[in-house]
Every structure is written in structure tokens, then in C-alpha cells.
C-alpha positions as CSV (number, residue, x, y, z in Angstrom):
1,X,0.0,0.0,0.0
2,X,1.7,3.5,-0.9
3,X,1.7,6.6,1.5
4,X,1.7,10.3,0.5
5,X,4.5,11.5,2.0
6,X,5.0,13.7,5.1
7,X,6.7,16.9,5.7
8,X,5.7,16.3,9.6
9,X,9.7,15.6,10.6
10,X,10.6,15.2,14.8
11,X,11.6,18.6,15.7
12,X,15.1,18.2,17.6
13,X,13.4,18.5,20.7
14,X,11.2,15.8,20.5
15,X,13.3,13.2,18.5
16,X,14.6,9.8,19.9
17,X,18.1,9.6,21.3
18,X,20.4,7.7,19.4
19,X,23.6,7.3,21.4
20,X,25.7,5.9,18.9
21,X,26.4,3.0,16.0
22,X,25.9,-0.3,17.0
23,X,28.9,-2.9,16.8
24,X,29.9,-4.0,13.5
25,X,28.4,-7.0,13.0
26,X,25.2,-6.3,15.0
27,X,21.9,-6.0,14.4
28,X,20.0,-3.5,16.8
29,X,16.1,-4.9,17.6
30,X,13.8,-2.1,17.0
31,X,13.0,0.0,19.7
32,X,9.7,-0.5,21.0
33,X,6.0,1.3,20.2
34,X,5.9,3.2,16.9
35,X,7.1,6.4,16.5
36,X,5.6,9.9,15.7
37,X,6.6,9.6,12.0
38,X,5.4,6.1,11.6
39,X,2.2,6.5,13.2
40,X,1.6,9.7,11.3
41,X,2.9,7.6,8.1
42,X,0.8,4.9,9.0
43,X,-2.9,6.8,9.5
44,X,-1.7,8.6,6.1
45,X,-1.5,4.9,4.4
46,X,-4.8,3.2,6.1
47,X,-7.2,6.1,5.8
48,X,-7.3,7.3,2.1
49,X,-9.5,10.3,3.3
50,X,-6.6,11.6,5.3
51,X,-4.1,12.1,2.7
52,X,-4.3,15.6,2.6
53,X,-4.9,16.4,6.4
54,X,-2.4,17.1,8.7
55,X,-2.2,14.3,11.8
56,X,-1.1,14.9,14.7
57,X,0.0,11.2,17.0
58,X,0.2,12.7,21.1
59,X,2.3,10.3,22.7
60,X,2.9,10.6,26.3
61,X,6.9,9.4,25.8
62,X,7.1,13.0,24.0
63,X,6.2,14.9,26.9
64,X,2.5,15.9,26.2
65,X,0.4,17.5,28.5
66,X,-1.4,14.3,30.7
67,X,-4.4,16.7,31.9
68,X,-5.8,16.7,28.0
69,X,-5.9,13.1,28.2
70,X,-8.8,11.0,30.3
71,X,-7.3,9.1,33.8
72,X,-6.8,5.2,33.4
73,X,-6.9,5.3,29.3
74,X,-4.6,4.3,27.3
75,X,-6.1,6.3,23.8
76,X,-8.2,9.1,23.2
77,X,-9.3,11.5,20.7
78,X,-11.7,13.9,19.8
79,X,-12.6,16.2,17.2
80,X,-11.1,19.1,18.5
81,X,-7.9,17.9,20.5
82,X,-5.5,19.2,17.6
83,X,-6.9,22.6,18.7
84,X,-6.4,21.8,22.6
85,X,-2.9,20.9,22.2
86,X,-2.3,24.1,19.6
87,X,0.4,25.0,21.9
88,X,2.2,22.5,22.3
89,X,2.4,21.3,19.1
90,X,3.3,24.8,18.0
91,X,6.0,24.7,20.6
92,X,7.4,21.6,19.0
93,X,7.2,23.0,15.0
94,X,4.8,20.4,14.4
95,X,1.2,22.3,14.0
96,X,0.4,22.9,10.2
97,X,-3.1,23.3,10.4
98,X,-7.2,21.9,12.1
99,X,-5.9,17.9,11.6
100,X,-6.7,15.1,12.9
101,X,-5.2,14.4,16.3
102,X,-5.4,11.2,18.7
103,X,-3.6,10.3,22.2
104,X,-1.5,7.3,23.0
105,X,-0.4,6.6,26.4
106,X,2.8,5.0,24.5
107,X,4.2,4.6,28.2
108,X,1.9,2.9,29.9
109,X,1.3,0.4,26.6
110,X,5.3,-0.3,26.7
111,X,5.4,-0.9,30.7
112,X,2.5,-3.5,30.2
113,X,4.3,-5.4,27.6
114,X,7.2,-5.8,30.0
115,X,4.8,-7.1,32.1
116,X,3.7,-9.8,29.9
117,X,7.0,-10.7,28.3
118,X,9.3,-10.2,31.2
119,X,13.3,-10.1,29.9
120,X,12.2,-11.9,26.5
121,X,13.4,-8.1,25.0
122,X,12.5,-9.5,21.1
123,X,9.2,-10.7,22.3
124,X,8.5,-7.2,24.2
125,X,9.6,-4.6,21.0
126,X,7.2,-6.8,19.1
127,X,4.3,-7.0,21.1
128,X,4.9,-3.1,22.2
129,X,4.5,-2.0,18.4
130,X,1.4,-4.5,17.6
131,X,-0.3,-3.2,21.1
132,X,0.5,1.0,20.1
133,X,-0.6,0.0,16.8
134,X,-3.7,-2.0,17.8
135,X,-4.8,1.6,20.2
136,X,-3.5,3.7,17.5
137,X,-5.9,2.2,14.8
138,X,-9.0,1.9,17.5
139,X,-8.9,5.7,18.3
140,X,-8.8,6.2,14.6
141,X,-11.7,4.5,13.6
142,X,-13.4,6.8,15.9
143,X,-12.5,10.2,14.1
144,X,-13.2,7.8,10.7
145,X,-17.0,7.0,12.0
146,X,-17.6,10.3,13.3
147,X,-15.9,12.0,10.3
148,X,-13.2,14.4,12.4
149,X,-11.9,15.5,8.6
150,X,-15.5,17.5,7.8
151,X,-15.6,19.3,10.8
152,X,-11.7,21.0,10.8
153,X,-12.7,24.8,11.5
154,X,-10.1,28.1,11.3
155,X,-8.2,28.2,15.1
156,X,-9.6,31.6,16.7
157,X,-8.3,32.3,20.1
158,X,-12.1,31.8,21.8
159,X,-12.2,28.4,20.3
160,X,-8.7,27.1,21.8
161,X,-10.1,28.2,25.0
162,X,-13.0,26.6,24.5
163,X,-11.2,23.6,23.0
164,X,-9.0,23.2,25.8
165,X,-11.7,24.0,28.7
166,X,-14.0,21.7,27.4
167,X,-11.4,18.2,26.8
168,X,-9.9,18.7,30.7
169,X,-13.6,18.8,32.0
170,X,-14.4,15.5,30.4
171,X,-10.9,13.6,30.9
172,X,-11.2,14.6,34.7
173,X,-13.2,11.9,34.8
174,X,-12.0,8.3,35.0
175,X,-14.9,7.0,33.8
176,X,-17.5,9.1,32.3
177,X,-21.0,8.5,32.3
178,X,-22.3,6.7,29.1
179,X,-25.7,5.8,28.3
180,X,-24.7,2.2,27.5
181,X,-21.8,0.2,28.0
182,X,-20.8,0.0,24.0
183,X,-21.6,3.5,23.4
184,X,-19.2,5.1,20.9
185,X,-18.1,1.1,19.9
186,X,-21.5,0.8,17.9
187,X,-21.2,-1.7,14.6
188,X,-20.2,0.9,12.7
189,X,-17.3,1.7,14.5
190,X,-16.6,-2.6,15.0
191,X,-16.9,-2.5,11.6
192,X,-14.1,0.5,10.7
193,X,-11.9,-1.0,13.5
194,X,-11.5,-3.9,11.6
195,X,-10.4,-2.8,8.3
196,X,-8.0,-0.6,9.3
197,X,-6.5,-3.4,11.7
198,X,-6.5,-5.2,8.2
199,X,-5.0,-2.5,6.6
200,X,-1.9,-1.7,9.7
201,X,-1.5,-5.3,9.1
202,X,-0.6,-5.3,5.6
203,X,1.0,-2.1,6.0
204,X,3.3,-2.6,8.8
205,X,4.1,-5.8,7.6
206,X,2.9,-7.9,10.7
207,X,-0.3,-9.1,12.5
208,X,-2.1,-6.2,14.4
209,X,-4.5,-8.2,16.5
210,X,-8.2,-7.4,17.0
211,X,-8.0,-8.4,20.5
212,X,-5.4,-5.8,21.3
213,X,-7.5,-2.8,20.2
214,X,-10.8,-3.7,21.4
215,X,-12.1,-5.3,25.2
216,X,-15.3,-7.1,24.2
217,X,-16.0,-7.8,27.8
218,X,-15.6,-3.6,28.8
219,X,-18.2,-3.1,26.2
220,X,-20.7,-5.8,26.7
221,X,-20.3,-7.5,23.1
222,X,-19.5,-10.6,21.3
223,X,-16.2,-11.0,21.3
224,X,-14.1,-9.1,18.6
225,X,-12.9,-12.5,17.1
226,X,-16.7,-13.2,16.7
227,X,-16.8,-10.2,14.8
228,X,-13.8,-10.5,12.6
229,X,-15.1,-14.6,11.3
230,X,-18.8,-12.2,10.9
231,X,-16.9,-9.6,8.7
232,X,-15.4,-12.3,6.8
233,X,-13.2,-11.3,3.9
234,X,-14.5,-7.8,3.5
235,X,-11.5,-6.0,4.8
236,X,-9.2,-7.7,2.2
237,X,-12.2,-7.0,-0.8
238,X,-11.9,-3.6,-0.1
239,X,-8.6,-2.5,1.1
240,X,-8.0,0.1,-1.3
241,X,-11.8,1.7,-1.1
242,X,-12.0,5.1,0.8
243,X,-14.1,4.6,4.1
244,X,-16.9,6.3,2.4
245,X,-17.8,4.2,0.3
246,X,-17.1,1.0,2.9
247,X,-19.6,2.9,5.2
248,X,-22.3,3.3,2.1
249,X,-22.8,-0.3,1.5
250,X,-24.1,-2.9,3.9
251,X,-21.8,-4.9,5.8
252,X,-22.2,-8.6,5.7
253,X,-25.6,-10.3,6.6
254,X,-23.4,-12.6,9.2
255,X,-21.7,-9.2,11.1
256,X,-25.3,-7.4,11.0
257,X,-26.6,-10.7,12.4
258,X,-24.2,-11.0,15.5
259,X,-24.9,-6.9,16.1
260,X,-28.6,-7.4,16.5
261,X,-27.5,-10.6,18.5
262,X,-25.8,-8.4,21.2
263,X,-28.6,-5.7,21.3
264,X,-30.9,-8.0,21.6
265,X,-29.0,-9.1,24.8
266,X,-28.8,-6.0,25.7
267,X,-32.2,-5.1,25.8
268,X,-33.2,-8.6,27.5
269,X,-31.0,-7.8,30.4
270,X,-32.3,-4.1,30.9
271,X,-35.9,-5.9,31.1
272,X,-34.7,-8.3,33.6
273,X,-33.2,-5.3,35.9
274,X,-36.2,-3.2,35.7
């Protein structure tokens, strides 16, 4: 899959440390998560609409402002986060223009795949890229469903403020109030998850697991393997089709089938509390 290329370069103050050549002979592993570049390289390859937009990847091993992010999360995004963090960006050269903008807490994602892998330091750089990856491409298929690229207004000062004031109400809250467990994870959003997952996967040129970018259990539904057999082949059909038209056309009878499924659930157990 081809990328447009990016003029959205680490400034010097935010670019990794590289101490010095390795040993002849050696072969350094790659360091783990993904970096600025790739993940802006990466939305740029997976989301045709994007092409043209600036992205902005807000990862907390770069410093960025933790009170713009919600407590206990490990991704976020919104539609107007590239304005609440118009300052820092600007502060670091990279702000170009309204662009599409989503958090990774690249730290915390790193210090759990320790966790798992222990000193197995192979093991760890690859599940730390799959795991940022896997966040990386669920908080993008949010600004995909709810189309962040339509709504990119001019930055006024009154809207920053706004911008800014508004995103540290809501991520004061560990866990906001939602009127249902799965809201913001409806099928369409299942359904976008999944092909750009498809799409990392081909792209980075390893697996991106469904299961690392979406908790069934947190959300009440089938589990996401359930839903990736229900989408069957429809990721690899239409790989290089802009989300708007993959959104236009129904998804398969099977995945519309397991949706209804859950709500149905849903709507059983609400009865039974009442």
C-alpha cells in the first residue's frame, strides 16, 4: 500500500536519542512502540480520506500534556484535540493546520508489555509495536465514524479556550457517564476497527490483533474475534476503497446478524433489571 509522504519531521526537541552506532556485525532490535513519524505515516496509508490532512499522534513518551488526556486510558481522541494541544504542538514546529489528532499513552502500553514478556526483549519490542498499533488504529476508527476530517474549522483564540476547557472537564473523569456500555463502539465503528487493523496489518508488515484494540468484555459485546469470522473477507475485498464508500454499503448479513445478537442481549437484560 503506498503513503503520501509527510513533511511532519521530529523537531530536535522531541526526537529519539540515538547514542551511537551499533557494533559491527550487530543488528539492533527495534526500539519499542511506533514512533511519531510512523504513526503519522501509518494513519496517512490506512485512511485514504486523510491524505491531505495534517495528523497529529500525542504520545505521552514526548512529553504531552497528561491533563488533556482522560485518567486510566490508554487512547483518546476527539474532534477538536489538535486545537487543545495548539500549543504544544506549535511549541514543538509540528502544528500545520485543524488535523486530525489522537492520544497514546505510548508509556503505559510499553510498561505492560514488559509485564507480559518479562526479559524476553524481542518478544517485548514486538508485542509493544502490535499493542500502540492496535490503540492507535482503535482511536482512529473513531474520528473515521464520526468524520473528524469535515468538521476541521479556522483556530480563533475563543475556540482554543473553549477547545482546551472543554477536553480537561471530560478527561477529569476516570470513567465518564455513558448511556450504555458500548456507546461510541456501535457496529459501525466494530466494523471500521476492523479494516483498518486489516490494513496496519498489511502495511506494517505484521499481524495487528483485534483483540489488542478492542475489550469485548468492557463493552458488553461478542467478542471481537466473533466479529472479525462475521466480517469475513470484507477487509481484504476492499482495502483500497475510501471509508466512504465502505460505510455506504451494507456490511455482511453474518456481522449485522451478531450486532442485532448483542442488542438483543442488551435489551433482554435491561428488562430483567427493571
Amino acid at each position: 500500500m503506498s503513503i503520501a509522504s509527510t513533511t511532519n519531521h521530529a523537531p530536535p526537541a522531541l526526537s529519539v536519542r540515538v547514542d551511537g552506532a551499533p557494533a559491527a556485525g550487530c543488528v539492533p532490535s527495534p526500539p519499542p512502540g511506533l514512533s511519531y513519524r510512523r504513526l503519522t505515516q501509518l494513519a496517512r496509508a490506512i485512511v485514504p480520506e486523510w491524505r491531505g490532512t495534517p495528523i497529529y499522534p500525542v504520545l505521552t513518551s514526548e512529553g504531552a500534556p497528561i491533563a488533556f488526556c482522560p485518567i486510566g486510558t490508554w487512547g483518546y481522541c476527539g474532534p477538536h484535540l489538535d486545537v487543545t494541544l495548539h500549543p504544544w504542538l506549535q511549541a514543538g514546529r509540528r502544528w500545520r493546520d485543524r488535523g486530525i489528532a489522537f492520544w497514546l499513552d505510548d508509556v503505559a502500553i510499553i510498561k505492560a508489555a514488559r509485564e507480559a514478556c518479562g526479559d524476553h526483549d524481542d518478544l517485548h519490542a514486538t508485542i509493544s509495536r502490535q499493542w500502540v498499533a492496535a490503540v492507535a488504529c482503535h482511536e482512529m476508527a473513531h474520528a473515521v465514524v464520526d468524520n473528524f476530517a469535515a468538521r476541521l474549522d479556522d483556530v480563533t483564540p475563543a475556540f482554543e479556550t473553549f477547545a482546551r476547557t472543554v477536553t480537561a472537564g471530560w478527561c477529569l473523569k476516570a470513567l465518564p457517564e455513558l448511556p450504555a456500555s458500548y456507546f461510541g463502539h456501535e457496529a459501525p465503528f466494530i466494523r471500521v476497527l476492523l479494516h483498518l487493523l486489516h490494513r496496519a496489518s498489511i502495511y506494517l508488515g505484521y499481524r495487528v490483533p483485534p483483540a489488542m484494540a478492542f475489550r469485548s468484555d468492557a463493552y458488553g459485546l461478542s467478542s471481537i474475534w466473533s466479529y472479525s469470522a462475521a466480517i469475513d473477507d470484507e477487509p481484504a475485498r476492499m482495502a483500497g476503497l475510501p471509508f466512504s464508500t465502505i460505510t455506504s454499503t451494507p456490511p455482511p448479513a453474518a456481522f449485522a446478524k451478531l450486532w442485532a445478537d448483542d442488542m438483543a442481549r442488551h435489551e433482554k437484560e435491561r428488562h430483567e433489571e427493571q
